[in-house]
N, C-alpha and C positions, 0 to 999 in steps of 0.2 A: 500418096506414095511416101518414101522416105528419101532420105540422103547417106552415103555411109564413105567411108574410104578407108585406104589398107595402109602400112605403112610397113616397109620391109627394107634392113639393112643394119649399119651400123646403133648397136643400143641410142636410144634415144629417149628425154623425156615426156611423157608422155602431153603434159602438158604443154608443151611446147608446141606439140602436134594440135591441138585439138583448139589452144587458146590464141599462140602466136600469128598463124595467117590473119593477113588483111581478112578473106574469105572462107575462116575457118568453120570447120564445121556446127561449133555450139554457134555461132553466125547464121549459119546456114539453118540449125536447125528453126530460127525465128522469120529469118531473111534468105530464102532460098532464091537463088535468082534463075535457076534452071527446071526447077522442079514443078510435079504439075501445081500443087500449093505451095507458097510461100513459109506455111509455118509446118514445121513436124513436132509438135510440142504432147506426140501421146508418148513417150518413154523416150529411151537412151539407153545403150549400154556401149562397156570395152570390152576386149578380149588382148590378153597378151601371154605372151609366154618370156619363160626366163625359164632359171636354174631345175624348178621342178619338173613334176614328170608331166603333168598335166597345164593346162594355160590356167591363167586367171581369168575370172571374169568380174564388171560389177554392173548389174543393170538397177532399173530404176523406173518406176512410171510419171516422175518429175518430168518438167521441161527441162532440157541441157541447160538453155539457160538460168535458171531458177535453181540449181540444185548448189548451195556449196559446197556438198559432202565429194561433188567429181571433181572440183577445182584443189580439194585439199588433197585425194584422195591422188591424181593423175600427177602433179605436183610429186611425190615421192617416188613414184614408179617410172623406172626405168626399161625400156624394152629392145630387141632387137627387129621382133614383129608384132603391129597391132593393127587390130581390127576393131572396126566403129561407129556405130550406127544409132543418127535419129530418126524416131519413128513416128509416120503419119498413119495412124488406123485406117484398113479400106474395108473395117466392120467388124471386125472381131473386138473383143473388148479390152477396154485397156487395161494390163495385168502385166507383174511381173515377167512371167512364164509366158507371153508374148512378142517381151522385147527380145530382140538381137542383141550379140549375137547367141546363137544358138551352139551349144557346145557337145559332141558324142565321145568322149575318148580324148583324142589328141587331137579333134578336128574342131574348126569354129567354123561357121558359115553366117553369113548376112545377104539381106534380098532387097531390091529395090522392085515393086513392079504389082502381079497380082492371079490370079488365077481366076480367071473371067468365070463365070456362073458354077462360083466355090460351092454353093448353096446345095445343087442338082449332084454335083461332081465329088462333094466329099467322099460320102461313104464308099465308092468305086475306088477312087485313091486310098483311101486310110487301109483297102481289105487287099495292096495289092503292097503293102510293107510287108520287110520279112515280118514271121510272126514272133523273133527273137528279140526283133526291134521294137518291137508296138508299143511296150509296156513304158519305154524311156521317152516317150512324146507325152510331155509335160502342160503345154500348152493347145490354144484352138485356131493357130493361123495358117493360112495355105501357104507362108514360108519354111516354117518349120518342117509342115507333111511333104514338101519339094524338097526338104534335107532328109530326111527320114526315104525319101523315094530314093534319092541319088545312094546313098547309104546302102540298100539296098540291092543297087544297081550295081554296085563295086566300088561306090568314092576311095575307099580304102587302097585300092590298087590299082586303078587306073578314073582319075577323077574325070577329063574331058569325057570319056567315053559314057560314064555314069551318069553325067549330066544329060548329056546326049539321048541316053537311054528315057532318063525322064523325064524330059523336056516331049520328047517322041508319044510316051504314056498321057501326060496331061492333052497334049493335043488332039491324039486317040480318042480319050473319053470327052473331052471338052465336046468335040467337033461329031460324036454321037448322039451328045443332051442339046444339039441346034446351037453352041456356040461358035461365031464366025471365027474369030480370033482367040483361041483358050488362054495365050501364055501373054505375060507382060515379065521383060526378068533384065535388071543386071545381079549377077552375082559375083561376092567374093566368098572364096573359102583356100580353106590352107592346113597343113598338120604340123606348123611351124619353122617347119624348114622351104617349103614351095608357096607361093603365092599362084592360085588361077583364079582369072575373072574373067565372067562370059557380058558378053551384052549382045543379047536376042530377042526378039517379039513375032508372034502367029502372024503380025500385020506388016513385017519390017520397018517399023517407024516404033525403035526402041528408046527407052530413056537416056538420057545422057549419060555419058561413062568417059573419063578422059586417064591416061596416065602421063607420070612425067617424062620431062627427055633426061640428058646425061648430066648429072649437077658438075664435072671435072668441066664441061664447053661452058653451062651458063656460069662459072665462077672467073674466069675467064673473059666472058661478054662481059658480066658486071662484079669486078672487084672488089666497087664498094659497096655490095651487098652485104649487112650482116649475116643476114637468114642461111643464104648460100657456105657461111664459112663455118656454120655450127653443125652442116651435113657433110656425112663422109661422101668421099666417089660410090660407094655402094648405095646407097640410099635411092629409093626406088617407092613411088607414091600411085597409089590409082585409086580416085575418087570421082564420086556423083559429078562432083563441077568444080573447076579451080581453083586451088584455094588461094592465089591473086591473078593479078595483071601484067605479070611479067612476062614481056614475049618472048616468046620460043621456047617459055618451060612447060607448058601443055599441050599434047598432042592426043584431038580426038581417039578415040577408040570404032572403028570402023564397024558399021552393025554386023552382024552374024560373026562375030569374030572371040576368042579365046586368048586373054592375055596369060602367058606364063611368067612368074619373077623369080628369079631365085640365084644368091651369090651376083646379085649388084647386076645381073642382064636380063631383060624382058625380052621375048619372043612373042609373036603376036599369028594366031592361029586362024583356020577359017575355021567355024563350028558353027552347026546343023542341028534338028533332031534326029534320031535314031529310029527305024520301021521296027516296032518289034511287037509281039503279042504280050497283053499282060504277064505278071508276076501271079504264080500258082495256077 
């Protein structure tokens, strides 16, 4: 599987995010302590947005940790939202146009998780993209065609719903070709200004997913934290697994549930698949 997390609020440097936690992510991508493997060393990539119209991205099929070009590269860049993901392949090959995040437009998306007998189920999903869409699915991962689905479905203008919808689709088809459980999924995606993360699975026993609490209480609880004084009140984190030990600043993400963030408050949703007949 992988590891990934979001980061949304006051600009911040990238590398700070990524290098600074005790349990940071390029950490995690070697030493995962929650994950189903320990190491995610088939790619990496970021996703951020700033002044332009569109986000940046830089991915990579290095290991996080091995790569200098992200330590120089994260190091300069500054953000107000970023998305982040290392990658553990569950088969598809390790490329580029694989790693996360995945970007259409204004939107980035990253996946934790997998789409149980992708093998049977591909071509049923790939024929059920809009046909306007098809052409921009660059890569061959069941992440990506779960963004390309949701895309379809309306991410664009109402994103729980869309996921819903194809979360609903893969389980459809999965659980036709004799799969018991089709979906395994945390996701994040966002169009720069809202942050939603789902964590769900066909089996209810999803991957880990946690967000943070209020950094204005834990600065407070711990004053002489430095970490704590270089984050605004806005600042608002949800990732695979914690990125330390500090108590009371991670609070599980409850299974079948839908986090929303945006302007420094998180709401946290119940969310389902959607009953629907395919697309065309």
């Amino acid at each position: 599987m992988c590891r990934w997390m979001a980061y949304t609020g006051s600009p911040l440097s990238i590398e700070d995010l990524l290098y600074t936690p005790e349990n940071s992510l390029v950490v995690q991508s070697l030493h995962s302590r929650l994950g189903v493997e320990p190491t995610n060393g088939d790619g990496f990539g970021i996703g951020w947005y700033d002044d332009n119209e569109f986000p940046g991205r830089y991915r990579s099929i290095e290991p996080a940790w091995n790569d200098r070009n992200l330590r120089e590269v994260s190091a300069h860049v500054r953000s107000r939202l970023v998305l982040a993901h290392v990658r553990a392949s569950t088969g598809t090959p390790v490329q580029q146009t694989n790693c996360h995040p995945f970007r259409h437009g204004g939107w980035l998306w990253v996946h934790n998780g997998a789409i149980a007998g992708f093998r049977e189920c591909e071509r049923e999903l790939l024929l059920a993209v809009d046909p306007d869409l098809f052409p921009d699915i660059a890569g061959s991962t069941d992440s990506e065609l779960f963004f390309y689905l949701a895309l379809t479905y309306g991410l664009v203008d109402d994103p729980p719903a869309a996921v819903a919808r194809a979360v609903g689709l893969i389980e459809d088809v999965g659980r036709r070709h004799g799969v018991q459980f089709p979906l395994q999924m945390t996701v994040g995606t966002t169009d720069g200004e809202t942050l939603w993360a789902f964590r769900y699975s066909s089996e209810g026993r999803s991957r880990s997913l946690f967000h943070s609490t209020d950094i204005s209480t834990l600065r407070a609880q711990y004053p002489d934290n430095p970490v704590l004084h270089r984050l605004a009140d806005d600042a608002r984190v949800v990732v695979s697994e914690p990125l330390g030990g500090l108590r009371g600043a991670w609070r599980e993400v409850p299974e079948g549930t839908c986090v929303v963030v945006r302007d420094g408050r998180e709401e946290l949703r119940p969310f389902g698949p959607a009953v629907l007949e395919p697309v065309g």
